[in-house]
Phi, psi and omega in degrees: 000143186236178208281325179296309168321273195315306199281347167304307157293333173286326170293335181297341204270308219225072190306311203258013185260148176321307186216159152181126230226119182219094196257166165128164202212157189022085198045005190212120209240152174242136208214085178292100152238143191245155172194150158276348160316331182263046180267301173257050182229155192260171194299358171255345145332284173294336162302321207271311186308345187251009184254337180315305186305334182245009174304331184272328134325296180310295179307299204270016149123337199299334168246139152252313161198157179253123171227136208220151183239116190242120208216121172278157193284018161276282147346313184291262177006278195307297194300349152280346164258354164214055165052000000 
């Protein structure tokens, strides 16, 4: 599975999000999505939601793993003027 591959399901996942962003190689991928969906979920919350879409990937060996950046476009905002 390649990075493009992953973030196509994840926009299909997440119709409405602002950014989603996927870097990353041999199975183990890093993964930036901003949305206002995770503005009222708590962080396992938000987990479980960006893991649903990669669940079958996970399952047949194709992700090892995931690190994942979960952000509201508030969030998003701040963390691009201070880094």
């Amino acid at each position: 599975m390649n990075p493009e591959s992953i973030k196509s399901v994840l926009v299909n996942a997440f119709p409405d999000a602002v950014e989603v962003s996927v870097t990353g190689e041999g199975g183990k991928f890093q993964v930036t999505i901003v949305s206002e969906e995770f503005a009222s979920l708590r962080p396992v919350a938000k987990q479980q939601r960006v893991y649903a879409p990669l669940n079958e990937y996970i399952a047949s060996g194709a992700i090892h793993a995931v690190t994942m950046r979960t952000l509201t476009p508030e969030e998003w905002r701040k963390a691009k003027l201070f880094g």
